[in-house]
DOFIKOL-976790 format. One line per field, with one value per atom (N, C-alpha, C): x, y, z; residue in three letters; atom name. Coordinates in steps of 0.001 Angstrom, whole numbers, always signed. Layout:
N
u = c(X; ...);
v = c(Y; ...);
w = c(Z; ...);
code = c(ala; ...);
site = c(CA; ...);
//
This chain:
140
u = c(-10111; -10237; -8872; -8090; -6590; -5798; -5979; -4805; -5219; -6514; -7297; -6720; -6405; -5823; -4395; -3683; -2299; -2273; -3044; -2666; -2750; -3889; -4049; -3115; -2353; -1401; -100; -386; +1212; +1113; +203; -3; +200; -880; -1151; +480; +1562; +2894; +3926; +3650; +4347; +3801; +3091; +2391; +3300; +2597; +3065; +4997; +5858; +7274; +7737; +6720; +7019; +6768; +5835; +5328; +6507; +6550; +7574; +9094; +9500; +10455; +10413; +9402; +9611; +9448; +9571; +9705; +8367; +8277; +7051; +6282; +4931; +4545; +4671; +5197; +5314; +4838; +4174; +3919; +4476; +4310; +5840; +4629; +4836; +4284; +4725; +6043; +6965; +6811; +6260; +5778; +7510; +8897; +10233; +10341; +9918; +10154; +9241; +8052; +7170; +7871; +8051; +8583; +9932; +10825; +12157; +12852; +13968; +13929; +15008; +15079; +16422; +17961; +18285; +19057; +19513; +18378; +18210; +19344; +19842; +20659; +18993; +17838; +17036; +16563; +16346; +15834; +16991; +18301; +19055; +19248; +19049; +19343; +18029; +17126; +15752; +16146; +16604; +17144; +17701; +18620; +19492; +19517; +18416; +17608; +16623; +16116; +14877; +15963; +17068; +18057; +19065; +19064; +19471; +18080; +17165; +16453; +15918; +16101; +15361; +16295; +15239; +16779; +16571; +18266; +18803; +18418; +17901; +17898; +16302; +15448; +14214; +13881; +15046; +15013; +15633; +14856; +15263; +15452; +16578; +17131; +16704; +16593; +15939; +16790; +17401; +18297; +17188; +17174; +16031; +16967; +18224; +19187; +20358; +21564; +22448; +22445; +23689; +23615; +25228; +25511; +27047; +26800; +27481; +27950; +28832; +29477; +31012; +31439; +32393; +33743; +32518; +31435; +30750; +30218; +29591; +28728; +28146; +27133; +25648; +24908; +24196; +23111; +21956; +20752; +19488; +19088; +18483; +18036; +16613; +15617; +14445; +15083; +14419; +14803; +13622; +13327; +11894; +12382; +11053; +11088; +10786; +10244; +10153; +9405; +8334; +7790; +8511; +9624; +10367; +10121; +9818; +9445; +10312; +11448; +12187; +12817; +13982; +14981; +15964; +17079; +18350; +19159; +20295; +21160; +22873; +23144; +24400; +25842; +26424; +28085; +28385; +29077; +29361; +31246; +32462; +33447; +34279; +34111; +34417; +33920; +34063; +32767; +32411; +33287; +33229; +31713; +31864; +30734; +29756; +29919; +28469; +29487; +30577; +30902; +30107; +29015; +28005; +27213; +27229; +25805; +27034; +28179; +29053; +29066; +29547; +30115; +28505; +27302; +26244; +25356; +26409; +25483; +24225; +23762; +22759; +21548; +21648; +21110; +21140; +19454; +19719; +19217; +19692; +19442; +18572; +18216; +17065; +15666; +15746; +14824; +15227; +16988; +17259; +17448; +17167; +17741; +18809; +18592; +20771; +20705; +21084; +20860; +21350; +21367; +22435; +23313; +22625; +23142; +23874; +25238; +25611; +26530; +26190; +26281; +26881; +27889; +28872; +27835; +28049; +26900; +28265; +28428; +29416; +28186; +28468; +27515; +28241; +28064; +28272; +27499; +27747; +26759; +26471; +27446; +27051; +26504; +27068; +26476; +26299; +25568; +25501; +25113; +25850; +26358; +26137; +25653; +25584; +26471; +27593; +28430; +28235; +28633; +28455; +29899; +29336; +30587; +30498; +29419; +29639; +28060; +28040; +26643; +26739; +25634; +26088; +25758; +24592; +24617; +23450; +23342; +22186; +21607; +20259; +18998; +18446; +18636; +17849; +16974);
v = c(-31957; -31875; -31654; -30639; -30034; -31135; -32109; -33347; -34631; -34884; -35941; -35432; -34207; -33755; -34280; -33862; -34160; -35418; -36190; -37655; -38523; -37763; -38290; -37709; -36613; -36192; -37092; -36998; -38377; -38817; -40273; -41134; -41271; -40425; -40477; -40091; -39106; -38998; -39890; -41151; -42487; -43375; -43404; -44410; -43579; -42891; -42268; -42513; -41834; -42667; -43723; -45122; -46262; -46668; -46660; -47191; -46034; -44872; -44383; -45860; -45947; -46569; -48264; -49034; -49967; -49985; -51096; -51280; -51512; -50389; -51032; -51925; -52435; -53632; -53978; -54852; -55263; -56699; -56899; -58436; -58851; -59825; -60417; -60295; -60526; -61016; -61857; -62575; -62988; -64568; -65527; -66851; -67471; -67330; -67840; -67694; -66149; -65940; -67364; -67365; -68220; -69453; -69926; -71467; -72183; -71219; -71525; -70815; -70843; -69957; -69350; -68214; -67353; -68132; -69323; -70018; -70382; -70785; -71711; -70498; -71279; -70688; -70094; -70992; -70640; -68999; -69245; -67928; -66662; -67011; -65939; -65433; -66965; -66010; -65186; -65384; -64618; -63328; -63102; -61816; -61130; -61593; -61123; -60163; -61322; -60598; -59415; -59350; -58323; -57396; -57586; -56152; -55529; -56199; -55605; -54899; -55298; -54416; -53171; -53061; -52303; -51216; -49906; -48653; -48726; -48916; -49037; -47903; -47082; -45699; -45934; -46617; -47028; -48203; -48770; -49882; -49117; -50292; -50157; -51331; -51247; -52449; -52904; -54025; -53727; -54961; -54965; -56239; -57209; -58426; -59508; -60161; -60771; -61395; -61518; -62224; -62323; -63742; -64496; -65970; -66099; -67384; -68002; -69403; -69571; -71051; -71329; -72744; -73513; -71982; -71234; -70300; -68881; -68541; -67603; -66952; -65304; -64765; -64205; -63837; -64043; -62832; -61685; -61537; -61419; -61768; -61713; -60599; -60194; -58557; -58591; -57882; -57808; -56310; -56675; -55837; -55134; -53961; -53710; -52467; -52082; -51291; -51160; -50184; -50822; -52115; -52632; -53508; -54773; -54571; -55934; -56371; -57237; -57527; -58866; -58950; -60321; -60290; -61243; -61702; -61949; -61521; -61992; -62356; -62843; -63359; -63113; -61846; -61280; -61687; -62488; -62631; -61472; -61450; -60115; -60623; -59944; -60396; -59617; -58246; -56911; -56222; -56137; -55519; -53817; -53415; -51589; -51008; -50734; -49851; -50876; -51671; -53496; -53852; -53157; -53367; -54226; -52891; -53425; -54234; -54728; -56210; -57008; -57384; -58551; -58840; -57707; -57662; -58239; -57101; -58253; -59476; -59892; -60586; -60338; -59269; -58586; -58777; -58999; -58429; -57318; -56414; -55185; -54075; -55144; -54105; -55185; -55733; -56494; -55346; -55529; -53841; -52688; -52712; -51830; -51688; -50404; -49878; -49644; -50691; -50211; -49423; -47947; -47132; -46947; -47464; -47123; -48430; -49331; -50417; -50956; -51165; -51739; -52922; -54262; -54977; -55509; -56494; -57298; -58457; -58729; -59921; -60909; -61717; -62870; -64098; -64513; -65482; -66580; -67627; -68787; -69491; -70994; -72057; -73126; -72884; -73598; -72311; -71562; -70493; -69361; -68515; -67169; -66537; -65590; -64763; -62754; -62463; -61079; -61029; -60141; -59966; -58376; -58241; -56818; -55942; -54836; -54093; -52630; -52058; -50697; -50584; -49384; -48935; -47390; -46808; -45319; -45403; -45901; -45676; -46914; -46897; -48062; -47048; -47271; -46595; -47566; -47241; -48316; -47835);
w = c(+230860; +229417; +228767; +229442; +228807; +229109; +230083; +230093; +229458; +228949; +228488; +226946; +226454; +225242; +224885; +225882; +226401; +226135; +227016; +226667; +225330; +225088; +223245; +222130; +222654; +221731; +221766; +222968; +223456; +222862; +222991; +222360; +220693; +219875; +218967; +218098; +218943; +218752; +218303; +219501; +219924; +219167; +218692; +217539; +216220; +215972; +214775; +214530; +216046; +215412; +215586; +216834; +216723; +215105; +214166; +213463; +212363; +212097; +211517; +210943; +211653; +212100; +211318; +210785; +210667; +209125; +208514; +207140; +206821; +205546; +204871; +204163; +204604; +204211; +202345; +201707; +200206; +200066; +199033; +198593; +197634; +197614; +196550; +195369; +194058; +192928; +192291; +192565; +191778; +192316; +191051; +191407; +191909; +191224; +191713; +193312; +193921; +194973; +195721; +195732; +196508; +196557; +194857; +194713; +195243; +195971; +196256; +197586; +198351; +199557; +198859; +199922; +199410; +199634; +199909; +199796; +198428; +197927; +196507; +195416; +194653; +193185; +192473; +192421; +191543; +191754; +193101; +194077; +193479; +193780; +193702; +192040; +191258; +189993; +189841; +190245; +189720; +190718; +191804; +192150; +191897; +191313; +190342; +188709; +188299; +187544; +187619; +188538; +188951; +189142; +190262; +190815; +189257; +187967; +187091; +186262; +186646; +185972; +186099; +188017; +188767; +189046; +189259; +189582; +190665; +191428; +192117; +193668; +192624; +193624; +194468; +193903; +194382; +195050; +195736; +196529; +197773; +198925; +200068; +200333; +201695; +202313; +203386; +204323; +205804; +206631; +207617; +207845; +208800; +208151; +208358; +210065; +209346; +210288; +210235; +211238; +210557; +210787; +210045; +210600; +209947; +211159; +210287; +210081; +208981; +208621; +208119; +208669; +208535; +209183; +207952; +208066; +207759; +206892; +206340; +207539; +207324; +208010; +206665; +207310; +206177; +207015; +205489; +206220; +205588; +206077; +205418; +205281; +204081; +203766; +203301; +203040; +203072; +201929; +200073; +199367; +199018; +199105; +198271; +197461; +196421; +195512; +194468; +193333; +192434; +192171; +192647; +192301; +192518; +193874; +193588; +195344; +195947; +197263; +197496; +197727; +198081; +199568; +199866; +200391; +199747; +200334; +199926; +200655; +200577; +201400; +200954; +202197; +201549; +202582; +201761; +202123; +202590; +203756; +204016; +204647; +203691; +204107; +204354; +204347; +205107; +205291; +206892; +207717; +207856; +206917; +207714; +206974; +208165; +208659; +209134; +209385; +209935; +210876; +211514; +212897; +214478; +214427; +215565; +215057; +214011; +213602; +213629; +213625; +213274; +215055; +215516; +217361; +218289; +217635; +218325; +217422; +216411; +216101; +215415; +215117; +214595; +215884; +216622; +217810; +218136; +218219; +218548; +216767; +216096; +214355; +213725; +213862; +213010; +213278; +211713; +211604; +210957; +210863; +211027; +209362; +208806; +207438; +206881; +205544; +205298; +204055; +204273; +203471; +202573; +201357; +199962; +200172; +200526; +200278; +199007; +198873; +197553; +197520; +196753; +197157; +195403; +195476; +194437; +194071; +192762; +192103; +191697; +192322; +191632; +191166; +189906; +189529; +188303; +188647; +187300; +187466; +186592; +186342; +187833; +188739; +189902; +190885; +191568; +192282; +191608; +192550; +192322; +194103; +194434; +195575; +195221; +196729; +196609; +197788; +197221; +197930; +198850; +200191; +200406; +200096; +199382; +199093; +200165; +200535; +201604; +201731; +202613; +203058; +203648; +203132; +202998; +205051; +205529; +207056; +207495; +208483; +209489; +210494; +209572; +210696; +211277; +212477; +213723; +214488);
code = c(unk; unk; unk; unk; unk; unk; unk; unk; unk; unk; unk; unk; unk; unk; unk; unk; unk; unk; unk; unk; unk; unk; unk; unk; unk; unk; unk; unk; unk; unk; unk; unk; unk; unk; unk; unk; unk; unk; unk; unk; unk; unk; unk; unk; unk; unk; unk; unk; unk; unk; unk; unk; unk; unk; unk; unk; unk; unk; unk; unk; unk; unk; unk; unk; unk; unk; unk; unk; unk; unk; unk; unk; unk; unk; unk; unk; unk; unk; unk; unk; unk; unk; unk; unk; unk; unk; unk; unk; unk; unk; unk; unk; unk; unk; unk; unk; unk; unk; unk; unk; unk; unk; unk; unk; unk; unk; unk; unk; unk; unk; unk; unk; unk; unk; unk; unk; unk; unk; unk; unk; unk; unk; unk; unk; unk; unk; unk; unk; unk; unk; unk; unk; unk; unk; unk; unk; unk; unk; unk; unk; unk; unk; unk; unk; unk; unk; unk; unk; unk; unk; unk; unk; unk; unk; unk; unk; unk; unk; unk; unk; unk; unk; unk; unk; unk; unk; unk; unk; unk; unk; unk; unk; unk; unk; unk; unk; unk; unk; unk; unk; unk; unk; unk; unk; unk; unk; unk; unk; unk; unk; unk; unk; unk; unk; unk; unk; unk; unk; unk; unk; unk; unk; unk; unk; unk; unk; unk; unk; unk; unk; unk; unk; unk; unk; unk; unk; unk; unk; unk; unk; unk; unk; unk; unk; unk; unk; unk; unk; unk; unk; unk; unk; unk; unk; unk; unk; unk; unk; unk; unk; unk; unk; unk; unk; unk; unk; unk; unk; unk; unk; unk; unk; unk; unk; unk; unk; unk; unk; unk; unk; unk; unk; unk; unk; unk; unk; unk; unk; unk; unk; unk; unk; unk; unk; unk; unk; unk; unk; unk; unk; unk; unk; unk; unk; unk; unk; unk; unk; unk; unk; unk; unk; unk; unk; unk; unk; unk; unk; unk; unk; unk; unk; unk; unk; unk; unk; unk; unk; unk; unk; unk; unk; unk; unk; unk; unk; unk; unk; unk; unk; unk; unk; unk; unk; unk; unk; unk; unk; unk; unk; unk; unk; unk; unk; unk; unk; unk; unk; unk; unk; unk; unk; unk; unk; unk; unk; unk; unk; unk; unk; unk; unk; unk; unk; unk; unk; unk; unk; unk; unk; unk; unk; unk; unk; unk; unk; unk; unk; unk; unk; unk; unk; unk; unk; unk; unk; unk; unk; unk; unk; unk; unk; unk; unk; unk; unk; unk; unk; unk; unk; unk; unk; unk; unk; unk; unk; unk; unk; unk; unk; unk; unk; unk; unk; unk; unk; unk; unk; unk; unk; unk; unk; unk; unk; unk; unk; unk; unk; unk; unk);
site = c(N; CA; C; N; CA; C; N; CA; C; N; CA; C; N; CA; C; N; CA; C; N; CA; C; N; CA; C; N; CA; C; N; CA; C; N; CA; C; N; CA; C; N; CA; C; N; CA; C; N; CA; C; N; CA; C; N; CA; C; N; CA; C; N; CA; C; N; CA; C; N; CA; C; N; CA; C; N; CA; C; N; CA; C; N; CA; C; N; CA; C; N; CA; C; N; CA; C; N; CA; C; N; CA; C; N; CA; C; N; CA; C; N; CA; C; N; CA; C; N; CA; C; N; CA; C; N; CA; C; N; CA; C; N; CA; C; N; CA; C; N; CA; C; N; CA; C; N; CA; C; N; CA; C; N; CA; C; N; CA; C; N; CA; C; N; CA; C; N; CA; C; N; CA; C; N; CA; C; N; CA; C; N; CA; C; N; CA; C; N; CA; C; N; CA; C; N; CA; C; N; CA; C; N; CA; C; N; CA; C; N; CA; C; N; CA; C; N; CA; C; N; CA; C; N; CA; C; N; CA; C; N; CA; C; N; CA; C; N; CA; C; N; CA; C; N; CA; C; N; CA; C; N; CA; C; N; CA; C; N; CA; C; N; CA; C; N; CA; C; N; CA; C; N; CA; C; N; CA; C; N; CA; C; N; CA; C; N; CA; C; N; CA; C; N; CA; C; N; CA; C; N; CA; C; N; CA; C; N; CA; C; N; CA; C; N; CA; C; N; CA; C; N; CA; C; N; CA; C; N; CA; C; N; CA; C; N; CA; C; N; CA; C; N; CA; C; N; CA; C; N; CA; C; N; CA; C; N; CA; C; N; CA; C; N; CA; C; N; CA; C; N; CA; C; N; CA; C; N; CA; C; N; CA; C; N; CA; C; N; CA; C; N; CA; C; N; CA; C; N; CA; C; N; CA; C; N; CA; C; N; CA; C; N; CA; C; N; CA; C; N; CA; C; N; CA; C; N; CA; C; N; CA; C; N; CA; C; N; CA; C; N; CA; C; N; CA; C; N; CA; C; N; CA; C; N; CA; C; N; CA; C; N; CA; C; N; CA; C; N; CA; C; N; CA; C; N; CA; C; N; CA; C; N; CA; C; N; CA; C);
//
């Protein structure tokens, strides 16, 4: 009986901080998000928009991936908060403190939380870019 206890405490433990640990589920509402990928200018200006409206302090970050192209490294972010459920896609062109996601590739942190994420809005009539500017830490 006393180890049939034991075992269900384990368990019920290991659930509780596997599942701790991952990002929480959000649905988008936002018909732009559905209609376009986070590639698209359309996609990003409507991100853009939502992240000036939204306080800053009620979003979370979650790192989706990283990826390169041509000369760029890129990383995909998963933004929530505030009623805002997207993707983004952040230039990242100095790495401190994203050391170990550049070295593995983001192998290993997909999942992982970027805490106090703050990130540069460069935007005109042909692009618009979220640039990464720092990150208070990465929970993995």
């Amino acid at each position: 009986m006393k180890s049939n206890l034991i075992k269900l405490l384990t368990i019920t433990f290991t659930l509780v901080f596997i599942t701790s640990c991952d990002r929480p589920v959000c649905k988008n509402t936002n018909p732009v998000f559905d209609k376009f990928s986070p590639e698209t200018k359309e996609y990003k200006d409507e991100l853009v928009k939502q992240l000036k409206r939204v306080n800053n302090s009620k979003l979370t970050y979650w790192l989706d991936k990283y990826q390169e192209a041509d000369t760029q490294e890129f990383l995909y972010i998963f933004i929530q908060g505030d009623g805002l459920c997207a993707k983004g896609v952040v230039t990242v062109k100095q790495w401190n403190k994203l050391e170990g996601i550049k070295r593995t590739k983001g192998k290993g942190y997909v999942g992982a939380k970027l805490k106090n994420l703050k990130l540069d809005i460069y935007q005109d009539s042909a692009n618009t870019e979220l640039i990464y500017r720092d990150v208070d830490r990465i929970i993995d």
